[in-house]
C-alpha positions in Angstrom: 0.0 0.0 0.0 1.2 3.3 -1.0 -1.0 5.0 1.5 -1.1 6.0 5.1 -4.7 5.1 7.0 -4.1 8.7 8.1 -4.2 11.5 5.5 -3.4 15.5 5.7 -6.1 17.7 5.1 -6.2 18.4 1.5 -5.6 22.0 1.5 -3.6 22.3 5.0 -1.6 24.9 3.3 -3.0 27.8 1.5 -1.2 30.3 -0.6 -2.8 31.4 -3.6 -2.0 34.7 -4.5 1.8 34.2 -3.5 1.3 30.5 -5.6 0.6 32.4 -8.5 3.6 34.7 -8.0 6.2 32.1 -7.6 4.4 29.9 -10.2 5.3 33.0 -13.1 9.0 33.9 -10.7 10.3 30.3 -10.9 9.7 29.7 -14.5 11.6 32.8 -15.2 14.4 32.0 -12.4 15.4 28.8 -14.5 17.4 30.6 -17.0 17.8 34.2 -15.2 19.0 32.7 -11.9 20.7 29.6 -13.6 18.3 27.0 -11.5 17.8 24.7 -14.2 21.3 23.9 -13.8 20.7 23.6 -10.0 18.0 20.8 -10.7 19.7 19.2 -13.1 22.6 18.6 -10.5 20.3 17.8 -7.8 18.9 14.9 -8.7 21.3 13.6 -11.4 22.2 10.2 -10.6 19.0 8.9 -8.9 17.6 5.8 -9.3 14.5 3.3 -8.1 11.5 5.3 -6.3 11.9 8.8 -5.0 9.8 11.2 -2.7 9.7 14.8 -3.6 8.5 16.7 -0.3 7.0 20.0 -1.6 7.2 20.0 -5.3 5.8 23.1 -5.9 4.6 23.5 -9.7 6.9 20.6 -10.9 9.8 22.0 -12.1 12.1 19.2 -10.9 9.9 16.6 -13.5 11.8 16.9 -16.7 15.3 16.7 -15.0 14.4 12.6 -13.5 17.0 10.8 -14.8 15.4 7.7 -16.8 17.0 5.3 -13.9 13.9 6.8 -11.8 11.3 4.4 -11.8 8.6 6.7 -10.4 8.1 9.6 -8.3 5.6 10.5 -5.8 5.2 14.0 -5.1 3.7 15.9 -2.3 2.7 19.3 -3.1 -0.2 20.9 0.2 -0.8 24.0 -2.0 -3.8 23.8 -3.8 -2.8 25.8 -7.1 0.8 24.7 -7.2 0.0 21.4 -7.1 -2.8 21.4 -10.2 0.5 23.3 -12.2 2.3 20.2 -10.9 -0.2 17.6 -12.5 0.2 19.4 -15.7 4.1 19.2 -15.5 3.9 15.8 -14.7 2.4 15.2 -18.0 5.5 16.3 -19.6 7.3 14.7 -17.4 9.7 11.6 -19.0 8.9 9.3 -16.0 5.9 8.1 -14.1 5.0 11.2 -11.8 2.2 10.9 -9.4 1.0 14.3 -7.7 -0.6 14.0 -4.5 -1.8 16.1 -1.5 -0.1 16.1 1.3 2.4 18.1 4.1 5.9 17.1 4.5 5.3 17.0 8.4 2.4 14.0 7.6 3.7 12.2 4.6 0.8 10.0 3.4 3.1 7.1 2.2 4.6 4.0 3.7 7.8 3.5 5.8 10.7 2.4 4.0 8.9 2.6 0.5 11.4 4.8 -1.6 14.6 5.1 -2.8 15.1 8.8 -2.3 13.8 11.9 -0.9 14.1 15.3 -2.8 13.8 18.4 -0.8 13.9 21.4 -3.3 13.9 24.9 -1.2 11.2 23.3 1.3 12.5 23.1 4.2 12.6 27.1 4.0 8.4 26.9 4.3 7.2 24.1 6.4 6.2 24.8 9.9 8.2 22.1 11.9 11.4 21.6 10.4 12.5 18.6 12.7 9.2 16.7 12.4 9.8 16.9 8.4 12.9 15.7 8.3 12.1 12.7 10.5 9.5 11.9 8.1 11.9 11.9 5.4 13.8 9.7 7.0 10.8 7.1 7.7 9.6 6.6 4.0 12.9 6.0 2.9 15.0 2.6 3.2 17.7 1.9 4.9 20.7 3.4 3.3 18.2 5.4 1.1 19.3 9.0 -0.1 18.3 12.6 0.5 19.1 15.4 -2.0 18.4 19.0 -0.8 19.1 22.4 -2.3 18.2 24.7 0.5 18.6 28.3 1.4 20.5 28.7 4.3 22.1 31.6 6.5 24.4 33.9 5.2 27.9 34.0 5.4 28.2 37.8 6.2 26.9 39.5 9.5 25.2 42.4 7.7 23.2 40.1 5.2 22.5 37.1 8.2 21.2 40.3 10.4 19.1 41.7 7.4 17.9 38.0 6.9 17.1 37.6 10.7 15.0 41.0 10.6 12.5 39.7 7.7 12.3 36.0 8.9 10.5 37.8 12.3 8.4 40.2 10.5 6.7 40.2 7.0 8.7 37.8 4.8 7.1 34.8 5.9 3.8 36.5 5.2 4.5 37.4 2.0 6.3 34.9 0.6 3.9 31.6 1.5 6.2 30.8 5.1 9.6 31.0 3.8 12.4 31.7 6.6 15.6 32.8 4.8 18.1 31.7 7.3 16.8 28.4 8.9 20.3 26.0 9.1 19.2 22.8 7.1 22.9 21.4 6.9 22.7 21.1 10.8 18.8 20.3 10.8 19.6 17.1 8.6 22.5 15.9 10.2 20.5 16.0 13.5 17.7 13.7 12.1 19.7 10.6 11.1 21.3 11.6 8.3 24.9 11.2 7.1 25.7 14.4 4.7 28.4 12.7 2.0 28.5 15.5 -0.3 27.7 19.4 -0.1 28.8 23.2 -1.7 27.4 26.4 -1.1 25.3 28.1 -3.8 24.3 31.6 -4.4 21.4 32.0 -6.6 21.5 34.3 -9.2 25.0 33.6 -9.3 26.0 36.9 -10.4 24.4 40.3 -9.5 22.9 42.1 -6.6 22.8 39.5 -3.6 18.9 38.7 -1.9 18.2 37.6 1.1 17.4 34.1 -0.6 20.9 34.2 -2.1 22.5 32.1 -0.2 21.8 28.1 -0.5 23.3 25.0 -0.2 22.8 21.9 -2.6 23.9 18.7 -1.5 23.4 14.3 -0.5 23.0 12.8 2.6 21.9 9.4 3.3 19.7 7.7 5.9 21.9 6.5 9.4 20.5 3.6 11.2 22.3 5.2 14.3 20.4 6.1 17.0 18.9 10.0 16.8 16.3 12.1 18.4 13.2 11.9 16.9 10.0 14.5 16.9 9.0 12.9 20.0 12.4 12.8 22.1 15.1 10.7 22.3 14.6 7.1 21.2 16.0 4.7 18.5 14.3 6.2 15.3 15.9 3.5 12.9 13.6 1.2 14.5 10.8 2.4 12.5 
């Protein structure tokens, strides 16, 4: 079974006027801010069944590798996730587009191959309880790819991202926290980061508060780790 006997309300996230803004933004950003290239590197390599947690309007699809044998992807927005049906029809792999929030993942444990987290962790409300979801519906061993922002390197930019985070940025911008440290976040769920590089998107050009990311692959640890609920052995799931 594919399913959970539990399932997240269908529109437990709601964002459509900024939706429709970052449905026209992103589709522009893949040439101007070079993210096409981003993708492309993020989940080259892949193979077997994959989880993309927060999809968005699909723009991950056409970069699958053909050694994906199918992707589930969970996208809680209700517009974002119609434009993400549609790009799964041009999509060169089996893509199915579900409902869902990456803090209640209505899948299986141990069911995929790989978890994609593409600028999501950014937007959900609990970051910890996301990533420990992650790691349930993957296998043993199985891989996480994340492109993230992340804090900024200098003190004037990490203040100036610190600022918006606690005032209107997450309202206008569908929850997004600039500077929320994902490297740290994953390793402290159970995962073992192999490979990472900082990225700054657009690569050239005046620097944003959402300039500064990190693209990278862990992989799950059967250690030991504190889970949502405490400490406890979460590679017992």
């Amino acid at each position: 079974m594919l399913l959970r006997s539990t399932r997240s309300p269908e529109d437990a996230v709601h964002h459509p006027v900024f939706a429709r803004y970052y449905a026209r933004m992103s589709v522009a950003a893949e040439t101007t801010a070079g993210l096409a290239g981003i993708r492309k590197e993020l989940l080259s390599g892949l193979t077997g069944r994959v989880i993309e947690i927060g999809a968005g309007n699909g723009l991950n699809f056409t970069h699958y590798p053909p050694t994906v044998s199918e992707v589930v992807a969970i996208e809680p927005e209700r517009t974002l996730r119609q434009l993400a049906v549609r790009s799964a029809l041009g999509a060169g792999i089996p893509v199915d587009v579900m409902p869902g929030t990456a803090e209640a993942l209505p899948v299986e444990d141990e069911t995929f191959d790989a978890a994609v987290l593409s600028l999501v962790l950014c937007t959900v409300r609990d970051v910890r309880r996301s990533l420990a979801e992650a790691r349930r519906v993957l296998r043993p061993g199985g891989e996480l790819r994340f492109f993230e922002h992340v804090r900024a390197d200098d003190r004037a930019m990490a203040a100036t991202q610190r600022v918006l985070d606690a005032t209107l940025w997450p309202l206008l911008t569908g929850g997004c926290h600039t500077s929320r440290d994902a490297l740290a976040a994953i390793e402290a769920a159970g995962f073992v980061v192999e490979t990472h590089r900082g990225v700054r998107v657009p690569g050239s050009g005046v620097r944003l508060p959402t300039s500064a990311c990190v693209l990278g692959v862990a992989r799950r640890s059967d250690a030991k780790t504190e889970g949502p609920e405490g400490p406890g052995p979460a590679a017992a799931r």
